[in-house]
N, C-alpha and C positions, 0 to 999 in steps of 0.2 A: 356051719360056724359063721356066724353075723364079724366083719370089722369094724370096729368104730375108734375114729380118732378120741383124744385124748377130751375134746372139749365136747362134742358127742356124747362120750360116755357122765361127763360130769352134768349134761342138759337131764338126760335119762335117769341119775343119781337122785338127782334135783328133785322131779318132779316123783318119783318112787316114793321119796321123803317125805313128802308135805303132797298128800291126798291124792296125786296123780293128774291134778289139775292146776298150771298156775296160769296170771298171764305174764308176758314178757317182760313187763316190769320188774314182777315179783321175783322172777327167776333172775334175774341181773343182780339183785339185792342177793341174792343166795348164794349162788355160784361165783359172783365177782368178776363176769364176762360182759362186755361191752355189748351195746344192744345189734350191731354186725354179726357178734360173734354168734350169739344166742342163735337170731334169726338164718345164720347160714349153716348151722348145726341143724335145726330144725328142719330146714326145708331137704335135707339130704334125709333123715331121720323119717322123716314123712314118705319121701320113696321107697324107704326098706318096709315101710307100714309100720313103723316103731311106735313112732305116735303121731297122732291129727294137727293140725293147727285151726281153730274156728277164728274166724272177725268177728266183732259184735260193735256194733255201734251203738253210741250211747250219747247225753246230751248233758253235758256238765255243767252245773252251778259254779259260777265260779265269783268271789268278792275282786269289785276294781280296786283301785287303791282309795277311790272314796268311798267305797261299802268297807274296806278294813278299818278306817278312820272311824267310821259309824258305828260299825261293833264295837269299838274300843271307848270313844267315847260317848256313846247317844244317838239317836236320830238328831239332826237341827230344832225339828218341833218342842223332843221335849228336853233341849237344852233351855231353847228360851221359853217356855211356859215354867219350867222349873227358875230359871231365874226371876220371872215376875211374880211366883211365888215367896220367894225368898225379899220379894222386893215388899212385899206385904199385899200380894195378890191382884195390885193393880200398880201400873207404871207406864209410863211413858215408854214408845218401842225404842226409841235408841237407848236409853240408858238400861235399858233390857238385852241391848244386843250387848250392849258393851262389857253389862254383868254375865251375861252367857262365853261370850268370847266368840263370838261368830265372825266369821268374817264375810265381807259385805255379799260377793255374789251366794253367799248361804240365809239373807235375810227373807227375800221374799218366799223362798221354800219356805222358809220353816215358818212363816207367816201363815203361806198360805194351807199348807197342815195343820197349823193349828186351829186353823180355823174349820179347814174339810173335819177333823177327829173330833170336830164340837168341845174343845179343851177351853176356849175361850170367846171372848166375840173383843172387834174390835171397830174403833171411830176413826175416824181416815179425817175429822175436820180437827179433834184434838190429836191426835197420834197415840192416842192409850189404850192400852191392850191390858184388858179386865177377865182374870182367870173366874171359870163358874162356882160356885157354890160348891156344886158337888163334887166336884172336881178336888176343891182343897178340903173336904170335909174327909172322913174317915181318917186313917192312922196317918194323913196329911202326905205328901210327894215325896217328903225325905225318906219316909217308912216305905214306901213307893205301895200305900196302900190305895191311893183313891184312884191314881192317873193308872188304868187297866194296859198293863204290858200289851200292845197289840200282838198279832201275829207275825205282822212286819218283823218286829224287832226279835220277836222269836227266835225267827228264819235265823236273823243278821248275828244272834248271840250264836247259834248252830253249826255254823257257817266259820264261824270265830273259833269254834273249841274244835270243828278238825279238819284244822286246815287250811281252811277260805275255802275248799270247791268239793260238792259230794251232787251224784249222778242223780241228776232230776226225777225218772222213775221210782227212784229211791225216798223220796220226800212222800210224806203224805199230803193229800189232795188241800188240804187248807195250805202245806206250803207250798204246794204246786203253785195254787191261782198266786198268791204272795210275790213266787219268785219273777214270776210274769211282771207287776206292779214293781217290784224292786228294779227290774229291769228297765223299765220306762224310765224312772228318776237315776240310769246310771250308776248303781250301788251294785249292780250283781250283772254278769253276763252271761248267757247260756248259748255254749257252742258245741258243735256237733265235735265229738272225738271217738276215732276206730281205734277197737282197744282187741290186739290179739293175747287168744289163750292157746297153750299148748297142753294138749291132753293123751300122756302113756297109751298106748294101744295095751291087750293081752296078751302080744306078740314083746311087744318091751318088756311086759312084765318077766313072760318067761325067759326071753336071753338074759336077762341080770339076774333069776334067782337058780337057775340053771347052769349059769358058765359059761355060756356059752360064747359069748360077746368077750371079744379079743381085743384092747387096748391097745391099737399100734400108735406108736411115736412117729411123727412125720416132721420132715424138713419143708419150711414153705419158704423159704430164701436162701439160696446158696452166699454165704459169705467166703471174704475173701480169704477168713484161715482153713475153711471147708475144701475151696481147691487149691491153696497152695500145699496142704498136706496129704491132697489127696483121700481124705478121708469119705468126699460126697460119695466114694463110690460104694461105702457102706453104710450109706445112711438110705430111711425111707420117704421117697419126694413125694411132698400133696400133690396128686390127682385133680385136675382142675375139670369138672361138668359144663363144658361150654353152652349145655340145653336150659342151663337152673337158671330162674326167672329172676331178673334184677329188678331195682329201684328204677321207678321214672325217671327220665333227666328233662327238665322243660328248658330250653335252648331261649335267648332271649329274642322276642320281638318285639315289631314296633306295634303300641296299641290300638287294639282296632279301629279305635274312633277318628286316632290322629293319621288312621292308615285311610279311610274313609273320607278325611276332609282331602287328604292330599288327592285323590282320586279326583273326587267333585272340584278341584282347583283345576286337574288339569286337563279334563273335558272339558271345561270354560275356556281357557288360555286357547284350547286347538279350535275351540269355536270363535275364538277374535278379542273376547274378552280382554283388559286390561286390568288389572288386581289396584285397585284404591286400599289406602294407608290413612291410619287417622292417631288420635289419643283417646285412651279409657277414659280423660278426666278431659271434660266439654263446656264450655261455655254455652248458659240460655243459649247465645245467640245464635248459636248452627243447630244445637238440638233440638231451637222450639220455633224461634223468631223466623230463620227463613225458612221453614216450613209453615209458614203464615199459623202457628198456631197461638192464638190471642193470649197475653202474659197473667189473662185470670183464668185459665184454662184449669177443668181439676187434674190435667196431666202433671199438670205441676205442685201439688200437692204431697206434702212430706208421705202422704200415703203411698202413690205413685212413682216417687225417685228419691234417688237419693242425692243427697248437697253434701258437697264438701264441706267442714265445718274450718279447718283450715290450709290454705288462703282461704275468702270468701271471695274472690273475684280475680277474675282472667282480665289477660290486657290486650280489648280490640282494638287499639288505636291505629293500627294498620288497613281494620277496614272499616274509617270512617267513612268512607263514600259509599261504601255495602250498607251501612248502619242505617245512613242516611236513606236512602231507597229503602231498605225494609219500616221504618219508622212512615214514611211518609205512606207506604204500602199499609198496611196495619190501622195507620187513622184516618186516611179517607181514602184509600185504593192507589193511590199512586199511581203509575202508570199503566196498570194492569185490566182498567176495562169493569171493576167491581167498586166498592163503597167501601170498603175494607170494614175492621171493629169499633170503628168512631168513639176509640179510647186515647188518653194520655201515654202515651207509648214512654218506657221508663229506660236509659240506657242503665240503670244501676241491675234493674233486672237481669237485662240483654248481657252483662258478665259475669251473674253469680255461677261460680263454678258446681259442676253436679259429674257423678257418674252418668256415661249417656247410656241411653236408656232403651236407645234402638240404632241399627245402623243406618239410619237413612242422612244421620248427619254429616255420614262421609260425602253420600252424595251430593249434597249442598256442597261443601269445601269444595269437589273436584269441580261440579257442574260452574259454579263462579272462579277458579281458576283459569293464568293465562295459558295453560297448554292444555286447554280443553280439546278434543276432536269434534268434528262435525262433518260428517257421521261419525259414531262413535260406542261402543262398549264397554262397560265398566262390573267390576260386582268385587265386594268383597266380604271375609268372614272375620265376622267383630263376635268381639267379646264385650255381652251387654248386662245390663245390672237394672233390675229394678226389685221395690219389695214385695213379690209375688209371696202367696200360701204355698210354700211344698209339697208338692201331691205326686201324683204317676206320671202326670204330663206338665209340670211344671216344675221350675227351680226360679231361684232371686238372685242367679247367675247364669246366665245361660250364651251361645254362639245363635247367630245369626246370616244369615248369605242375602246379602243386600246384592239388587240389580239395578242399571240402568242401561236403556241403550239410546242414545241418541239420533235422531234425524228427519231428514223430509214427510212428510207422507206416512208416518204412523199414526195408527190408529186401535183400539180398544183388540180387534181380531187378532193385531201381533202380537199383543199381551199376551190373549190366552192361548196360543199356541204355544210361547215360550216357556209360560207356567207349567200346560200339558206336559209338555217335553221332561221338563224337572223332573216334576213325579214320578214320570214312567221312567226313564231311565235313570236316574238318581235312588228312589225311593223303593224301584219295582213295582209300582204303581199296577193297576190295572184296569182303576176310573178313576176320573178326575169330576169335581163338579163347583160348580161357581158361584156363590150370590151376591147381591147388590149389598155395601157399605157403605161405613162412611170416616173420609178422615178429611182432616181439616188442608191436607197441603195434595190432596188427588180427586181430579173429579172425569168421569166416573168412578167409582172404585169398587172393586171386588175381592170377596175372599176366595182362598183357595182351599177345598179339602180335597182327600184323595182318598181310596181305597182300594185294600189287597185283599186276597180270596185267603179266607182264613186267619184275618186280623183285624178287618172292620174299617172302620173310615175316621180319620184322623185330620184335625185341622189345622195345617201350617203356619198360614199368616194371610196378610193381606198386599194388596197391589192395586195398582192405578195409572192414571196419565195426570201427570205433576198442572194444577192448575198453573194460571198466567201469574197470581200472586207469590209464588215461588219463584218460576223461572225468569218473571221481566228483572227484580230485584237483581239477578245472578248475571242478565246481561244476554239470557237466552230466546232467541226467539224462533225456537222449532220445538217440535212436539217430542216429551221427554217419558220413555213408559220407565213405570220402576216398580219394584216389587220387593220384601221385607220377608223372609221364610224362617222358618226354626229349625233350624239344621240339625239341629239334637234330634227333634223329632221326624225329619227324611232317615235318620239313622236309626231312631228305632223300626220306621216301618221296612229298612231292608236290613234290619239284622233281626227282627222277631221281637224286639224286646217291647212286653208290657209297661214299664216301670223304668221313666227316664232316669230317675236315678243310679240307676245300674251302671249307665252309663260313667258316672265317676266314680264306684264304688272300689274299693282294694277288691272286691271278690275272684282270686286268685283262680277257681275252679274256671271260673269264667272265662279268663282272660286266654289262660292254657289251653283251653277248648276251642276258641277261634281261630279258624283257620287261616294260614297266609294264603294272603293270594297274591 
């Protein structure tokens, strides 16, 4: 004689019903049991062999809420090629966007489809966007005979009629590639979702058509009119499985990167280090000027950084006497032993305000401050900003671990030994190797790469000993090493990761799986 609680036997009921196979969803829509309930029915039901449970993972389409917008009312493309139709086939592109309704960050999409779909061509010196011939020929756009439905929109009407999200495998291969493409422009997301079914054994089938299966009533709460009348002592109490498998619980921690910098801070600190503080938002004059780099430099191109657009300018007037030695440095070397850039040195420049762009401008600031040391230790981790291509090993935001150390008697050897050191115990390094560069505020100077057994060799940044054109301006006259590293990238090479962007990604599976240490 099989027992089965009450919700048990309505899982078994369920699935008898409707083919013998459902998945957990479907059975919650049936039976009218919360998804707890279903799954801790099941997983008991599964020990008696009643029935199976399978996982299957699957990969869902699924509409954003600008792919629902898009099903609803049009791709951007052929809102405004339909309106410059309507316009009499040729018009001017704003009064096309305006006859469309588009709203601005939707122009240059749909511009630039319409121009990829060959619907129109268009002149960038008048602004007119000229629909083709054949395009308005046949039963003309209104009849939606000439402009051919793509496949895109296919998908997007599909997508529309059930549901907004249906299982990728499930598409045929022209909507496969489709939903790929939709993807890139943001209209459709495709995420992995594990979807369980639960399937009757022939052991299920025969306790329900047989008898055999006993519907006991059970109490899973003793309430308070239960013992004051006494009655729990006739009642039947749920049986609790203390072996049956629960839900994950992911406990919170701190995340690995920001567990990783705190690490790399405090191996610095126990080595003497002193932690430099600065601002995101920098003035030319510490980010470019005392680093002797000359103010027509392409560093300083809109390519390169980025400018505050408002304020347009910082107020150094506290270091006119800094100013004045860097200006004099800059047009014929000032006191520093060189010929300097035999330029018009501009203070308008020297305050346009910019994101900085690397952290070596902290070291200027401290290096010309009055509580400098000597001898002395400094490094800190900035947050820097320039307009870099987004790739594996790159972002247009990224952390940096700026160094300096201060004093007598250094030379180019203690650089690399310090650099060495990073690597290997920061990075897990396990070669380091060096070559000659060049920047404009270090001479000699060298880059640093390094490489792990099973990852390859990766390249951090650069470092050097601070020319005279730097340090005499700051007031310094001993030998200053310093070194500029991408600390994103010592963290991908000791945590394995390919792909810096991971590193700030929401990827939950991720995060869960790192270990505390």
């Amino acid at each position: 004689m099989v027992e089965l609680r009450v919700q048990e036997h309505q899982v078994l009921l369920g699935l008898d019903a409707n083919g013998g196979k459902l998945s957990v969803e479907q059975l919650m829509a049936i039976s009218n049991l919360p998804d707890a309930a279903v799954m801790r029915s099941a997983l008991t039901l599964q020990e008696k062999a009643l029935l199976s449970i399978h996982a299957v993972t699957q990969n869902i389409v699924r509409l954003t809420d600008e792919g629902k917008m898009c099903s609803q009312k049009g791709l951007p493309e052929r809102r405004l090629v339909l309106a410059v139709v309507e316009l009499g086939g040729s018009a001017d592109l704003g009064v096309a966007v305006e006859k469309a309704g588009l709203q601005p960050e939707f122009v240059q999409i749909a511009l630039g489809w319409v121009l990829r779909k060959k619907w129109a061509s268009y002149s960038g010196q008048s602004n007119v966007l000229k629909v083709f011939d054949d395009v308005i020929g046949g039963d003309g756009l209104g009849g939606g005979g000439a402009v051919v439905v793509g496949c895109d929109e296919e998908l997007l009407r599909f997508l529309g009629g059930c549901g907004g999200q249906v299982v990728f495998d499930e598409l045929s291969e022209g909507f496969r590639v489709e939903a790929e493409q939709l993807k890139k422009r943001k209209l459709v997301s495709i995420e992995v979702r594990t979807s369980r079914f639960l399937e009757i054994t022939e052991e299920g089938r025969v306790a329900l058509l047989d008898g055999r299966a006993v519907v006991e009533s059970e109490v899973t709460q003793l309430s308070p009119e239960l013992i004051v009348s006494g009655k729990w002592r006739g009642v039947r109490l749920q049986k609790y499985n203390i072996e049956a498998p629960v839900a994950n619980v992911w406990p919170g921690k701190k995340h690995p990167y920001l567990r990783f910098l705190d690490g790399v801070r405090e191996k610095l600190v126990n080595l003497g280090f002193q932690e430099m503080s600065g601002y995101s938002v920098e003035t030319s004059l510490f980010n470019f000027d005392a680093l002797n780099i000359p103010q027509d430099h392409p560093a300083r191109e809109l390519s390169d950084i980025y400018y505050v657009k408002e304020p347009l300018v910082g107020d150094v007037s506290r270091y006119s006497a800094f100013v004045e030695r860097v200006r004099d440095t800059h047009e014929f070397g000032g006191q520093s032993g060189s010929l300097g850039w035999g330029y018009r040195y501009s203070l308008d420049v020297a305050m346009r305000l910019i994101l900085r762009g690397h952290g070596t401008c902290l070291s200027a600031r401290v290096l010309g401050s009055e509580g400098l040391e000597v001898p002395g230790k400094y490094f800190s981790i900035a947050r820097v900003y320039r307009p870099e291509v987004v790739d594996r090993t790159h972002l247009s935001e990224f952390n940096q671990i700026e160094g300096i150390i201060v004093g007598l008697d250094l030379n180019l050897r203690d650089l690399l030994g310090v650099l060495g050191r990073f690597a290997m115990e920061i990075a897990g390094a396990s070669r380091v190797r060096f070559r000659p560069d060049y920047f404009p505020f270090t001479e000699p100077s060298v880059e640093l790469s390094a490489y792990k057994d099973g990852y390859g060799w990766i390249e951090f940044g650069g470092s050097g000993i601070f020319r005279p054109e730097v340090t005499q301006p700051l007031g310094v006259d001993v030998p200053v090493i310093a070194w500029g590293l991408g600390v994103d990238r010592l963290f991908m090479m000791h945590s394995g990761l390919e792909d810096i962007r991971a590193i700030f990604s929401s990827d939950l599976d991720w995060l869960r799986k790192e270990q505390v240490v």
